[in-house]
C-alpha positions as YAML, in Angstrom:
chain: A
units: angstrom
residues:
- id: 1
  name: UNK
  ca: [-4.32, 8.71, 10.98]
- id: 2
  name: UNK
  ca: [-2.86, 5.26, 9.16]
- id: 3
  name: UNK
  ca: [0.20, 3.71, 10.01]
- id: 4
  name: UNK
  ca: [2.33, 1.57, 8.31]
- id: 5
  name: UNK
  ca: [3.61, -1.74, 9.44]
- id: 6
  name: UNK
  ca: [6.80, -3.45, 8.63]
- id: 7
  name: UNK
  ca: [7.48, -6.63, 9.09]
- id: 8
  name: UNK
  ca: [9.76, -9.56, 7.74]
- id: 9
  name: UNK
  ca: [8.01, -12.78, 6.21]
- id: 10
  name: UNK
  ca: [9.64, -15.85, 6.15]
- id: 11
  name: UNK
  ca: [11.90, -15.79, 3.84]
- id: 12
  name: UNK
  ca: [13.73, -12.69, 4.76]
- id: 13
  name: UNK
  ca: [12.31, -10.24, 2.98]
- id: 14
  name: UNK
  ca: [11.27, -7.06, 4.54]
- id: 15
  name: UNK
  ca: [7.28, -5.57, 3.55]
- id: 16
  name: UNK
  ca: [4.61, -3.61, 4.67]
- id: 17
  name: UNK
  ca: [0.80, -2.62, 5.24]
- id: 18
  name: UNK
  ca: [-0.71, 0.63, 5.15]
- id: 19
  name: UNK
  ca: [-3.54, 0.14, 7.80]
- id: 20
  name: UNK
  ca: [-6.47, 2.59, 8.28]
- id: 21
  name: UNK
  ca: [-7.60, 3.80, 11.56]
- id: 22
  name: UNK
  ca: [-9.53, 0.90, 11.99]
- id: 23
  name: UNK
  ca: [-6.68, -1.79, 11.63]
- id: 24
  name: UNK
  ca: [-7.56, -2.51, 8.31]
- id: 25
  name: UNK
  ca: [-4.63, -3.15, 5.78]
- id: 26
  name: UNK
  ca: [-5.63, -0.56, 2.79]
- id: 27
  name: UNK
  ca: [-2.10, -1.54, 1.10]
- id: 28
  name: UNK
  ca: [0.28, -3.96, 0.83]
- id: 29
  name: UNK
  ca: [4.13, -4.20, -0.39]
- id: 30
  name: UNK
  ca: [5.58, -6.36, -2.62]
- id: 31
  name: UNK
  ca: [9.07, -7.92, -0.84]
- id: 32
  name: UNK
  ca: [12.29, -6.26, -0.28]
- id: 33
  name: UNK
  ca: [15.61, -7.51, -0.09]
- id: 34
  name: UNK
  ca: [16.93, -4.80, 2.81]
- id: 35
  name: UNK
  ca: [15.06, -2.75, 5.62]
- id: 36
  name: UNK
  ca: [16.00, 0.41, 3.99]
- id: 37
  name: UNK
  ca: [14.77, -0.16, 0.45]
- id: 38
  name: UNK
  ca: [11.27, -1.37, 2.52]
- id: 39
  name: UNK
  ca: [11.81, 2.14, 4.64]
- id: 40
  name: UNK
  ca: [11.81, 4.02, 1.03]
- id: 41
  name: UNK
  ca: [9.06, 2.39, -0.61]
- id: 42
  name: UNK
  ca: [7.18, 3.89, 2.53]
- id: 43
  name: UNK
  ca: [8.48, 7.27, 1.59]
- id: 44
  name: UNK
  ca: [7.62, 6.71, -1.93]
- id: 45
  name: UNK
  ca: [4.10, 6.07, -1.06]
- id: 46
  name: UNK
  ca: [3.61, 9.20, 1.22]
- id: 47
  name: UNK
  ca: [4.50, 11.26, -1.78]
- id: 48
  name: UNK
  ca: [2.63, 9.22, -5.10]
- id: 49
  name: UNK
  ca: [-0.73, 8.64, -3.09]
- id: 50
  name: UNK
  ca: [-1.61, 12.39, -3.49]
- id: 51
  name: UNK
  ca: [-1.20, 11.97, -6.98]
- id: 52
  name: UNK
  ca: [-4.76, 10.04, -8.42]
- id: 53
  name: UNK
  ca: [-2.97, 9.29, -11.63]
- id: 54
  name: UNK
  ca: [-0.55, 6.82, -10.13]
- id: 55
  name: UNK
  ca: [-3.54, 4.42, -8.95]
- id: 56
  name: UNK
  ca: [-3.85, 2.01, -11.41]
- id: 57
  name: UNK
  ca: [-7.59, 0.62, -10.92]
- id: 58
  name: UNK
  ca: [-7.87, -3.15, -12.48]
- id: 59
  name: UNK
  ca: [-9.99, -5.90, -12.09]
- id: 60
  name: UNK
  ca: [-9.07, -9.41, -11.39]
- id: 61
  name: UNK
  ca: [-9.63, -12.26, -13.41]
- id: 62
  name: UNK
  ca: [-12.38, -13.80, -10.84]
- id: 63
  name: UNK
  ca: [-14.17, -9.75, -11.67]
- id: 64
  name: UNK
  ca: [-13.06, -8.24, -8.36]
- id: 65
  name: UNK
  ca: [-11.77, -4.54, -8.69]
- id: 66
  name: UNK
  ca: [-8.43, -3.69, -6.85]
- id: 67
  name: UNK
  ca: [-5.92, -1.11, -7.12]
- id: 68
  name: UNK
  ca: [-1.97, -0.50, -7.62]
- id: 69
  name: UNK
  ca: [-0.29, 2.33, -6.17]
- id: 70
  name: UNK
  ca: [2.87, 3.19, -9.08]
- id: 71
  name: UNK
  ca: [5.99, 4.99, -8.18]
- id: 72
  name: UNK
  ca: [6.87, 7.63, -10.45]
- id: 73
  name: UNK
  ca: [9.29, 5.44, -12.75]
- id: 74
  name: UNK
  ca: [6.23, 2.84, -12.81]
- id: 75
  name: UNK
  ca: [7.05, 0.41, -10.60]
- id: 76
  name: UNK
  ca: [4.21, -1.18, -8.26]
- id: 77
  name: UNK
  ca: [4.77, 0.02, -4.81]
- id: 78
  name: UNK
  ca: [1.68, -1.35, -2.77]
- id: 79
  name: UNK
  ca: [-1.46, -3.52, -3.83]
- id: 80
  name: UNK
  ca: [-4.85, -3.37, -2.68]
- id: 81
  name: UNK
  ca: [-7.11, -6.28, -1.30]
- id: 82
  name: UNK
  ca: [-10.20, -7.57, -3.85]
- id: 83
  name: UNK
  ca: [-13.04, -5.48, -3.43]
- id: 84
  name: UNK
  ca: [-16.61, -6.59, -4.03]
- id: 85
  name: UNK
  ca: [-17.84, -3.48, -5.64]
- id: 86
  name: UNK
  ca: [-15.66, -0.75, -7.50]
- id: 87
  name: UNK
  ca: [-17.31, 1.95, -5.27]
- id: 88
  name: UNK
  ca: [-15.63, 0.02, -2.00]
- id: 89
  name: UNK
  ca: [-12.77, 0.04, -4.57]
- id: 90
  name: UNK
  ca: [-12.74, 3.74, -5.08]
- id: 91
  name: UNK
  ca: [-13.52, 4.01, -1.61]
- id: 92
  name: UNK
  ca: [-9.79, 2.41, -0.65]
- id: 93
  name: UNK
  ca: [-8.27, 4.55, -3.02]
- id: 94
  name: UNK
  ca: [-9.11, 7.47, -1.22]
- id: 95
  name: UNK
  ca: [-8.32, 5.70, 2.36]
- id: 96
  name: UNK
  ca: [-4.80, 5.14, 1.27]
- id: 97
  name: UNK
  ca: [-4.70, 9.51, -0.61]
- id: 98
  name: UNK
  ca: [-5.90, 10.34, 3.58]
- id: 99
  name: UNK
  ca: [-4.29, 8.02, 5.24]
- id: 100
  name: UNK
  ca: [-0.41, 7.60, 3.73]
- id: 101
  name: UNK
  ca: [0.62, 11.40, 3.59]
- id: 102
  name: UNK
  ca: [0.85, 11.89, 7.93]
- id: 103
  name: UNK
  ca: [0.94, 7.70, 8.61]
- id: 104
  name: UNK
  ca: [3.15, 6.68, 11.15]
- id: 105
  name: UNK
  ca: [5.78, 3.68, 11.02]
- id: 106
  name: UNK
  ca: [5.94, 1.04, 13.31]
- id: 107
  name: UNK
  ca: [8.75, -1.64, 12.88]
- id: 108
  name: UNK
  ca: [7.48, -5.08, 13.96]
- id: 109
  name: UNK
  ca: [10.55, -7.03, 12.08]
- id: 110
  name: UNK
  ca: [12.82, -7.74, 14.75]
...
């Protein structure tokens, strides 16, 4: 089972990492302003990663694939890391569909 990990970065803002069994971060926030805004984009990714449509799969401009995760109105709600190959790509995709739905939260920003 995943968990996610909040923490604060250095300029206040609130984020957080979906991380597979293994440790790995298989997602990553953008910044919020408030705990409980970073506390519902958590929620919002439990429900949209069951959803396949609402991955966005892109490659970067240096040709590595990676992946969005959109929230229903659109808005990005967790990035992937560069992959080398769009299989490991597609393979993080369904990491974050098994992993999100029954993750844990652990708070690390106090």
């Amino acid at each position: 089972m995943g968990k996610f990990v909040i923490t604060k970065r250095v300029n206040g803002e609130f984020q957080f990492n979906l991380k597979a069994n293994n440790g790995q971060i298989i997602l990553a926030s953008e910044g919020y302003g408030t705990k409980p805004s970073c506390q519902n984009g958590i929620e919002s990714v439990k429900h949209n990663a069951q959803d396949d449509t609402k991955f966005d799969r892109k490659t970067a401009v240096n040709g590595k694939p990676y992946f969005n995760l959109k929230a229903t109105n659109g808005q990005i709600i967790g990035t992937s890391e560069m992959y080398e190959t769009v299989a490991s790509r597609d393979n993080g995709i369904e990491s974050v569909k098994n992993n999100a739905p029954d993750a844990t939260t652990e708070d690390l920003s106090s």
